[in-house]
C-alpha positions in Angstrom: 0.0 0.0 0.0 2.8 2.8 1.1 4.3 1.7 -2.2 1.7 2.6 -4.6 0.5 5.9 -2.3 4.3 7.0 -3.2 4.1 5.7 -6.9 0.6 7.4 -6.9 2.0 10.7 -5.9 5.0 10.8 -8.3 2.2 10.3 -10.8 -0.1 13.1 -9.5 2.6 15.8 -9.3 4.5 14.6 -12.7 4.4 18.2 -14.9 3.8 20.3 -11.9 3.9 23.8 -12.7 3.3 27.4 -11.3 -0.1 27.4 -13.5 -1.2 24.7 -11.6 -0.5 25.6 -8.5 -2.8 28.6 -9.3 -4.9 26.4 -9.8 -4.7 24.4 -6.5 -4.8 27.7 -4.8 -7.8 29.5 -6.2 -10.0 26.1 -5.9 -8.9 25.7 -2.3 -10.0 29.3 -1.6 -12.9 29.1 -3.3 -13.6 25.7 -0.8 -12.6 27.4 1.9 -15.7 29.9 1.5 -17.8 26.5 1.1 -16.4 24.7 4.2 -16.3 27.8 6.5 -19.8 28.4 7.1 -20.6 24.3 7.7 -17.5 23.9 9.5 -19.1 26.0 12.0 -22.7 24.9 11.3 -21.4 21.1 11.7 -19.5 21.7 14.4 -22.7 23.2 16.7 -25.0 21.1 15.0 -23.4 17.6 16.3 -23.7 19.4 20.3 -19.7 20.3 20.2 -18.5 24.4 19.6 -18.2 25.7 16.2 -14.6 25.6 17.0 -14.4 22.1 17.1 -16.4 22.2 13.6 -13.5 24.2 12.4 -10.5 22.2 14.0 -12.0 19.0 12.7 -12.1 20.8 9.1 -8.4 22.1 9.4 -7.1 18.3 10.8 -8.7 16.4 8.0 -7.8 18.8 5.6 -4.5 18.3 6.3 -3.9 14.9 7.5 -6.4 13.4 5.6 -5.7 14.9 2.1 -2.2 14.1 2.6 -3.1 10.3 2.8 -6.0 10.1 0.6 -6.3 7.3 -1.7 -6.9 10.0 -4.6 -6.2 13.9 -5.3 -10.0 15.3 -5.3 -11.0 14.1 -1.9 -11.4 17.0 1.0 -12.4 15.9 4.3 -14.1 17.5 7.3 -17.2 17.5 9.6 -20.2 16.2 7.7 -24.3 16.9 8.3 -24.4 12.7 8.1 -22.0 12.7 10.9 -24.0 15.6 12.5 -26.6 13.4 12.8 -25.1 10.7 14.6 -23.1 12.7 17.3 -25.7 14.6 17.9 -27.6 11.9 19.6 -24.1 10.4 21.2 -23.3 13.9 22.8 -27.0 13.5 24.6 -25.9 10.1 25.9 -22.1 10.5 26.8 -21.1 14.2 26.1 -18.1 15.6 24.5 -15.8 12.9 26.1 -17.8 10.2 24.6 -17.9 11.6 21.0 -14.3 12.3 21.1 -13.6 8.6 22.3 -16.0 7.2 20.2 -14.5 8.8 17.3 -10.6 7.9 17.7 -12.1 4.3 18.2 -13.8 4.5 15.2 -10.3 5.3 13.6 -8.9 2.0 14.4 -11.8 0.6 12.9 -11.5 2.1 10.0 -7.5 1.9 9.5 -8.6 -2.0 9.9 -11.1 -2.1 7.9 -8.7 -0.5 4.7 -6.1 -3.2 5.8 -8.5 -6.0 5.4 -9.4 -4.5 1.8 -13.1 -3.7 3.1 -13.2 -0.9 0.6 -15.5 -2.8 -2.0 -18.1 -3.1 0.6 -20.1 0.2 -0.4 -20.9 -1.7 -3.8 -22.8 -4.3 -2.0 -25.6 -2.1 -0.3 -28.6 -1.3 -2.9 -29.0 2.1 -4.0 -32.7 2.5 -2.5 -30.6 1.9 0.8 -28.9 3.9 0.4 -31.0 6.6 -0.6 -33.3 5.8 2.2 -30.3 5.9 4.6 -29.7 9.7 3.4 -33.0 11.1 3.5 -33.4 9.5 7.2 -29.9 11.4 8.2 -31.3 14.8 7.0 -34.6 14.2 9.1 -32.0 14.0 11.9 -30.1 16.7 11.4 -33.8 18.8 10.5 -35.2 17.5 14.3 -32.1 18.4 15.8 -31.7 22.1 14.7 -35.5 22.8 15.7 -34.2 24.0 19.1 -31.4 26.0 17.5 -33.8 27.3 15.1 -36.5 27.9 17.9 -34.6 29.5 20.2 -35.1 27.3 22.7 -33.7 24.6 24.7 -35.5 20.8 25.2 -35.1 17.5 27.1 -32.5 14.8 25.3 -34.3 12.0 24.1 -33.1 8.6 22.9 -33.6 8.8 19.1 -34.9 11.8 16.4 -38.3 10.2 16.1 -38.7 10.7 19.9 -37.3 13.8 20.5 -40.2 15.0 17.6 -42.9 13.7 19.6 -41.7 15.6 22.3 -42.2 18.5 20.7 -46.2 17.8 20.1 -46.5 16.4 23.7 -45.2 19.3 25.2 -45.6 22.4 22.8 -43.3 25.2 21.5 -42.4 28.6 23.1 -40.6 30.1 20.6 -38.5 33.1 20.5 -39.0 34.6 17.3 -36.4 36.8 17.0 -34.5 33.6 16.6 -37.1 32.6 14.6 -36.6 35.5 12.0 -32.4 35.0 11.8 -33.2 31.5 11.0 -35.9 32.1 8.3 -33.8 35.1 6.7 -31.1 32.4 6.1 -32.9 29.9 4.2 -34.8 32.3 2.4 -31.3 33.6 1.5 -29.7 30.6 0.4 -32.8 29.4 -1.4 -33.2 32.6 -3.5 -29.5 33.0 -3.9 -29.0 32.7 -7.9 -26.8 29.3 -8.6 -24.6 31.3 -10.9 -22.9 33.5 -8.3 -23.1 30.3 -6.0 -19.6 29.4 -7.3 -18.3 32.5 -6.6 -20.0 33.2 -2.7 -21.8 30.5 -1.3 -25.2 31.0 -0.5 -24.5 29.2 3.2 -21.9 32.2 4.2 -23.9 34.9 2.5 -27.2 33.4 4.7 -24.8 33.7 7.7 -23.4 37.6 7.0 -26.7 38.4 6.3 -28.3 37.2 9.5 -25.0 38.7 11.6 -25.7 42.3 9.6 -29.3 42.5 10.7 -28.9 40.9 14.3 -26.4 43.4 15.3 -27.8 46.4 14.1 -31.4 45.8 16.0 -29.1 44.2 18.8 -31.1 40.6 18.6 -30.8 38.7 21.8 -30.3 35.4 20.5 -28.0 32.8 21.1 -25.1 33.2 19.6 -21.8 30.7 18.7 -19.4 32.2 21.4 -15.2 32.5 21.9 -13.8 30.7 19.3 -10.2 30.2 20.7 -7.5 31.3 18.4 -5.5 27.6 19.3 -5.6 24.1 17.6 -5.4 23.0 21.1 -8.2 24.1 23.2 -8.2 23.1 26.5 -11.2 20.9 26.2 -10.3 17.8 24.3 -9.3 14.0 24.3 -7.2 12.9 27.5 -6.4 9.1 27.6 -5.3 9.1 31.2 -9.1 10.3 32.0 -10.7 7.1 30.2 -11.4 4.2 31.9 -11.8 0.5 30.4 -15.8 0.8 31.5 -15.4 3.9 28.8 -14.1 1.8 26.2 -16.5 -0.8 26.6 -19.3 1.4 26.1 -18.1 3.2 23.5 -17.8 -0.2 21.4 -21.4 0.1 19.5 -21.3 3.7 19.1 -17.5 3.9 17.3 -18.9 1.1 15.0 -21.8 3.0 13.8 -18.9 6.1 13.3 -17.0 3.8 11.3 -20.0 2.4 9.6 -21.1 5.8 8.6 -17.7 6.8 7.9 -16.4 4.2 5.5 -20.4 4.9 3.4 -19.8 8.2 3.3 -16.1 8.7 1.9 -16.4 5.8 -0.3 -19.7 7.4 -1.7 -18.1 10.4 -2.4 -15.0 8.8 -3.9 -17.5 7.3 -6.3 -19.0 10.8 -7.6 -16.0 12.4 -7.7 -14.2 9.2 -9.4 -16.9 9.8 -12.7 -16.3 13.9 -12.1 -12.6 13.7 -12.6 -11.9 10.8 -14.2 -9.4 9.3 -11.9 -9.7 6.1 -9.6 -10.2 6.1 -6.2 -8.1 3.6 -4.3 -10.7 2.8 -1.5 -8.7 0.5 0.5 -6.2 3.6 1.7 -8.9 5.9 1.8 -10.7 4.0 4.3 -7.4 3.9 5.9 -6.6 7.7 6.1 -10.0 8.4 7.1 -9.2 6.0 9.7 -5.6 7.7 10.7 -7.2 11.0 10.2 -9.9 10.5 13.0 -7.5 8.6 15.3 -5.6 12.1 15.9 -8.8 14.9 15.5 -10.4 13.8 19.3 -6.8 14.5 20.4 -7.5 18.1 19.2 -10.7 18.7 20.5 -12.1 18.2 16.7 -15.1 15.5 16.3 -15.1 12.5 13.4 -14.8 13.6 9.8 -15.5 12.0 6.6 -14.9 12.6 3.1 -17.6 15.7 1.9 -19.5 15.3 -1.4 -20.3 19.2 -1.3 -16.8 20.7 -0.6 -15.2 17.6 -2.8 -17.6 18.7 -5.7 -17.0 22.7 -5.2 -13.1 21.7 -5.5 -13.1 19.1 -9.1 -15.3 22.4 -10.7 -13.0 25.0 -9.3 -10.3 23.2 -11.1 -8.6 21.4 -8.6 -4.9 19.7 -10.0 -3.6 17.9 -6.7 -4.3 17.2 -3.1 -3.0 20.6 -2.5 -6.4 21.9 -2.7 -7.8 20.5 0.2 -4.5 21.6 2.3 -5.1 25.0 0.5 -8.6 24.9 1.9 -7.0 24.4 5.9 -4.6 26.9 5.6 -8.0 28.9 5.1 -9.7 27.6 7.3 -6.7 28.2 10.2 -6.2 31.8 9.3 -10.0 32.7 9.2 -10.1 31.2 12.6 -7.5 33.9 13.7 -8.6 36.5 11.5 -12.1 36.3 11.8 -12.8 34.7 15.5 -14.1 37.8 16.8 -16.7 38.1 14.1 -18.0 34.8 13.6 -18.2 34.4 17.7 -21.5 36.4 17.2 -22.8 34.5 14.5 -26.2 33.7 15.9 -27.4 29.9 16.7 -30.3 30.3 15.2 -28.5 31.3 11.5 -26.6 28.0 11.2 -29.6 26.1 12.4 -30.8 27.9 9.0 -28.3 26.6 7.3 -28.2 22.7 8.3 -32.3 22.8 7.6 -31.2 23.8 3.7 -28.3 21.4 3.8 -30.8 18.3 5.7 -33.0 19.5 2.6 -30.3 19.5 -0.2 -29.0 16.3 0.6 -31.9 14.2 0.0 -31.0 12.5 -3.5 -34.3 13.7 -5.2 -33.7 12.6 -8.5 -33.5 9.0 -7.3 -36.4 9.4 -5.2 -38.4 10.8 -8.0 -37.2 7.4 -10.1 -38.2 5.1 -8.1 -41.8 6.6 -7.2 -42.7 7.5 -10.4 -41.6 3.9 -11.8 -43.3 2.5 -8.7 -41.0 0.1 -8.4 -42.6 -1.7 -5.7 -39.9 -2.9 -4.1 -37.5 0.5 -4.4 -40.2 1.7 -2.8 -40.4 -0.4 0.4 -36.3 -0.3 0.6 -36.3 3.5 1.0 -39.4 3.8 3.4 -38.1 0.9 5.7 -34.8 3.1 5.7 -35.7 6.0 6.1 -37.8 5.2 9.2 -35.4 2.7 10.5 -33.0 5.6 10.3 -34.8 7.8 12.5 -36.3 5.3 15.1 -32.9 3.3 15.5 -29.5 3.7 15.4 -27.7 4.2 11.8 -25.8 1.0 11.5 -29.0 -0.9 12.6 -30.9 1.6 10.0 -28.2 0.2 7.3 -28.3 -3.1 8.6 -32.3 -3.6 8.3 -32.1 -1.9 5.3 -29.8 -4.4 3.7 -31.4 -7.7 5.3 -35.1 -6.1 3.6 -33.1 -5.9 0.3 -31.8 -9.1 1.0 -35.0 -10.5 1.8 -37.0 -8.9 -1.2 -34.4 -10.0 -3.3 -34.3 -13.4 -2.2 -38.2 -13.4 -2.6 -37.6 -12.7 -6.4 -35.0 -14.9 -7.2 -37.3 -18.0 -5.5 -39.4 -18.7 -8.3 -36.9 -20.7 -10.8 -38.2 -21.4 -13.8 -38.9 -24.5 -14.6 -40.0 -25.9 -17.9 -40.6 -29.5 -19.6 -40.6 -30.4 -22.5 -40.7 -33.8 -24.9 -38.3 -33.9 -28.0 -39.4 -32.3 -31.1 -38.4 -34.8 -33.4 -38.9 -32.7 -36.2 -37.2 -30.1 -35.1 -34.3 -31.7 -34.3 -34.0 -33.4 -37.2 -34.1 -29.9 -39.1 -32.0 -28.4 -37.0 -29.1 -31.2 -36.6 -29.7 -32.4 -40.1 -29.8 -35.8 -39.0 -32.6 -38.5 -39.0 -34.0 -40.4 -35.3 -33.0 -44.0 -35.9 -36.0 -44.5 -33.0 -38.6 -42.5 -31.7 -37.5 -40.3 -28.2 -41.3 -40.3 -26.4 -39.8 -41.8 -23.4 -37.0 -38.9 -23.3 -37.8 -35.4 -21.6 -35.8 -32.6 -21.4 -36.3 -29.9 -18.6 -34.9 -26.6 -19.1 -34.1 -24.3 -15.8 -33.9 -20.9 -15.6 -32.6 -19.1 -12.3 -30.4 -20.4 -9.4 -31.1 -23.7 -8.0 -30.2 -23.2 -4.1 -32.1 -23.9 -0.4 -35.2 -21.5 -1.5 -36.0 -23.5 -5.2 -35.3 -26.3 -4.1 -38.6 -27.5 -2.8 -40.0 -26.7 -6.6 -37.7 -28.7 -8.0 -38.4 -31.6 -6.1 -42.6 -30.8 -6.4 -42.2 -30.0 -10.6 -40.0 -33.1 -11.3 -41.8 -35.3 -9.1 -44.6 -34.9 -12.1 -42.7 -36.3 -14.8 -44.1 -39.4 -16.3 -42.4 -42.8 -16.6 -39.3 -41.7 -18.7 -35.9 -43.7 -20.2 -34.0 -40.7 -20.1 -34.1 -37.2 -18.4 -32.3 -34.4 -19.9 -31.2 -31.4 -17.2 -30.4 -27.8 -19.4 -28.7 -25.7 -17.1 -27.9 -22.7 -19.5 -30.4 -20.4 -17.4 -28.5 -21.3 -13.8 -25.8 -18.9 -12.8 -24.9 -20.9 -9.8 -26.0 -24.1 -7.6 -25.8 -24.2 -3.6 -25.1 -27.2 -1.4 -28.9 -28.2 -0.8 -29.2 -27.6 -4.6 -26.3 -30.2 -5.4 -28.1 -32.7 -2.5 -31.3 -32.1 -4.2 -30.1 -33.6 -7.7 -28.0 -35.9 -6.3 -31.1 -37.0 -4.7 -32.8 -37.2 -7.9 -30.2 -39.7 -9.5 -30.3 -42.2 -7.3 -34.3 -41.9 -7.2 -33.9 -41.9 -11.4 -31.3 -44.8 -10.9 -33.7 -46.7 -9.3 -36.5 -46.4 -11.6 -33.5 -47.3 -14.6 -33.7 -43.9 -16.0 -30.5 -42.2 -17.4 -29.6 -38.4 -16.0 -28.1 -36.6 -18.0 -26.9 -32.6 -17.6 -25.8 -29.9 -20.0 -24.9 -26.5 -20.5 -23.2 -26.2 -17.4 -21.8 -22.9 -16.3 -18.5 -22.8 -14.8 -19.5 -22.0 -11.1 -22.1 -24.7 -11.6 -19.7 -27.1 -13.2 -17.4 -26.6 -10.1 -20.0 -26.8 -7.6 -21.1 -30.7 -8.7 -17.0 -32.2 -9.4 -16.6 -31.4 -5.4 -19.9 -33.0 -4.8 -18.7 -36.3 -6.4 -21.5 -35.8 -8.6 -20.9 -35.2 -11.8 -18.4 -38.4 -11.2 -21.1 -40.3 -10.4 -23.4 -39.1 -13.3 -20.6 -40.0 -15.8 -18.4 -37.6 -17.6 -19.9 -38.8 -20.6 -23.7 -38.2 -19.5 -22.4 -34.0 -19.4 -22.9 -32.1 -22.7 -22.4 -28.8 -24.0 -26.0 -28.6 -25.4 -29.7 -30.2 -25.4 -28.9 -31.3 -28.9 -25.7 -33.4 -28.0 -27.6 -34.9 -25.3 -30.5 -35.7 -27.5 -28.2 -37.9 -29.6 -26.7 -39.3 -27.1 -29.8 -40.3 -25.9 -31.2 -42.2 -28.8 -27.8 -44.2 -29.1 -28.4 -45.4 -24.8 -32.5 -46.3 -26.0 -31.3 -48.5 -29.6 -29.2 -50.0 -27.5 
């Protein structure tokens, strides 16, 4: 792995020139404005400071980047991540999210080593999409106080905490209220055309900061941001006990879960926007590195970002060098601009994370699948979605995939099974060759779909029906593979067809399938010479076994 991140690197700075490093420069700027105002929303949003936000952005910016398993990736606190500390701060406070998180490194780092990278490509897209609208329903019920202006009980998942609300009413302060509704209105009438060149997020948060301090709001508002990269409140290991870390075990597991979906899905879209490979094994393990060390700066876990990784490939990013660009930004608007943004108001970047919970819903694939009505799209997303907000996100990902597995499974279930006598005329036509005997006491029984533990029972059931025949023909074109109770279940049927003096035969066997029956012994016990390549060869091989 080090060998081809340095082989990789010698690649992506080959022709490096001071054009390009323009380049680099002006697209990490322009990310900087990007990742400035959700570094701060991100970091308040999740229960931490908006300095941690911005430590966490500056860290993985750095550290990250540096390690990345390809140049376009920029790192940093996330509103998917938001969503998940949001309801571990409730539960174990700052101490637990920062623990939590450098566990979740060592998952990760493990998780590249064992080449877990692929695993993203296993979970179904209506999953996935479920599992994303869920997490912006999260971060949406957890900015409502924020947005509100006011403060409510902690409550053991999103779904519950929004009951609470109905149960026990809403006293808002609607000079909050206002801040928080100037901002969306902002960044929702902000043109897309000047987006590229001031996002609407920061322009929705200047805004609100202009009009709150010249009618002197009293709102909430962020607070000190320390003009250090290591506050005083941050990861200690001497304070963390082994009861700690045995709590912590489930929560850094859903971090890591959401972590590894995360980057990897964002190394997919910017994989087709640039046109370079991601190598998702060492991305999963400098994610993993990256959020070992961010606890121990007070920062909370990061992931790869879609929005700022996006902003950078159109800004004409060249090298890694963007996303370092961007944390050198990042670092001096924290010392440059503390004072300011310490009066940004709560209620602005709850504003903010309500446009961002909105924006990240993948509406075009919802559209799909309800307008195709794909039943079973359908069911994946809902079950998600819900699962999402009721439980925690790994179990959300985890139900999602056993439903997909389940539906799936349903589908696959009803194997096609079809019998048929020869066609002597056919044949004849097609082969160009005369029947020295007629073949009524032949059949030939043509399969389509995999023969495993759910067909097998309609196997047994349809081929129990055949009448009284000499020879029984098995076309296997239509199976893509064959499981153990599969293989039992034929191998049942020869002896049973042995029995009864009528010859099995088998043909067009796929590879896996071929495999599957030589380790069973069964193909041995067939006969090499009962396996053909096609219905026809078996079909003249059958009239030669009935002459004689």
């Amino acid at each position: 792995m080090i060998n081809e991140y340095i082989s990789d690197l010698k690649q992506e700075f080959k022709g490096y020139n001071a054009q390009k490093l323009k380049q680099d420069l002006l697209a990490g700027l322009t990310v900087t404005a990007v990742a400035l105002p959700l570094a701060l929303a991100f970091g308040v949003g999740c229960g931490a400071t908006a300095a941690a936000g911005l430590i966490t952005a500056i860290i993985s910016g750095l550290i990250i980047a540096s390690l990345s398993g390809a140049s376009f990736q920029v790192s940093g606190p996330t509103g998917a991540m938001t969503a998940i500390l949001i309801l571990l701060f409730q539960k174990y406070g700052l101490n637990g999210v920062w623990l939590a998180g450098a566990m979740s490194g060592i998952i990760l780092v493990i998780a590249g080593l064992l080449k877990f990278g692929k695993i993203v490509s296993y979970i179904p897209s209506p999953v996935v999409t479920g599992f994303t609208s869920g997490i912006a329903l999260i971060i949406a019920i957890g900015q409502i106080d924020n947005f509100f202006g006011i403060k409510s009980a902690a409550a053991d998942s999103s779904a519950i905490k929004f009951i609470h609300y109905f149960q026990t009413g809403i006293n808002p302060n609607w000079n909050a209220v206002l801040l928080g509704c100037l901002v969306i209105a902002t960044m929702l009438l902000w043109p897309k055309k000047w987006n590229s060149i001031v996002p609407s997020s920061l322009v929705g948060l200047i805004v609100a900061l202009i009009v709150k301090m010249i009618f002197n709001l009293p709102v909430a508002v962020i607070g000190e941001i320390p003009k250090t990269l290591l506050p005083d409140t941050r990861l200690n290991l001497f304070s963390v006990k082994l009861s700690d870390l045995q709590g912590m075990i489930m929560p850094a597991l859903s971090i890591a879960a959401l972590g590894m979906i995360e980057s990897l899905l964002c190394g997919e879209v910017g994989s087709k926007m640039k046109g370079e490979k991601l190598d998702a094994n060492r991305e999963l393990v400098a994610q993993g590195i990256g959020n070992i060390i961010i606890p121990f700066f007070g920062g909370v876990p990061a992931t790869a970002a879609i929005a700022r990784t996006s902003v950078a490939i159109k800004s004409g990013s060249q090298t890694r060098l963007v996303s370092i660009f961007h944390a050198v930004g990042l670092l001096i608007s924290m010392f440059v601009l503390g004072p300011v943004m310490s009066q940004i108001p709560l209620a602005a970047l709850a504003g903010v994370l309500m446009v961002t919970a909105w924006r990240m819903n993948e509406w075009e694939n919802i559209k799909y699948i309800f307008s195709k009505r794909f039943t079973s799209a359908i069911f994946k997303y809902i079950i998600t979605m819900f699962a999402t907000i009721v439980f925690d996100l790994t179990e959300a990902i985890i139900i999602g995939v056993v439903f997909a597995s389940f539906m799936f499974l349903v589908k696959i279930s009803n194997m096609g099974i079809s019998i048929h006598e020869v066609d002597e005329k056919r044949f004849s036509e097609k082969n160009g060759m005369s029947l020295t005997k007629p073949l009524k006491d032949v059949r030939v029984v043509y399969f389509t779909g995999p023969i495993f533990f759910a067909t097998v029972k309609q196997l047994n059931t349809q081929l129990a029906d055949i009448e009284k025949t000499s020879v029984l023909i098995l076309s296997m074109r239509g199976v893509p593979l064959i499981d153990t109770s599969g293989v039992q279940a034929l191998d049942e049927l020869f002896h049973q067809l042995k029995q009864k003096n009528c010859q099995l035969m088998l043909c067009g066997l796929q590879p896996n399938v071929r495999e599957m029956l030589k380790k069973s012994n069964l193909a041995e016990n067939i006969g090499e010479d009962k396996v053909f390549w096609s219905a026809d060869q078996a079909i003249a091989a059958a009239q030669e076994i009935i002459v004689a």
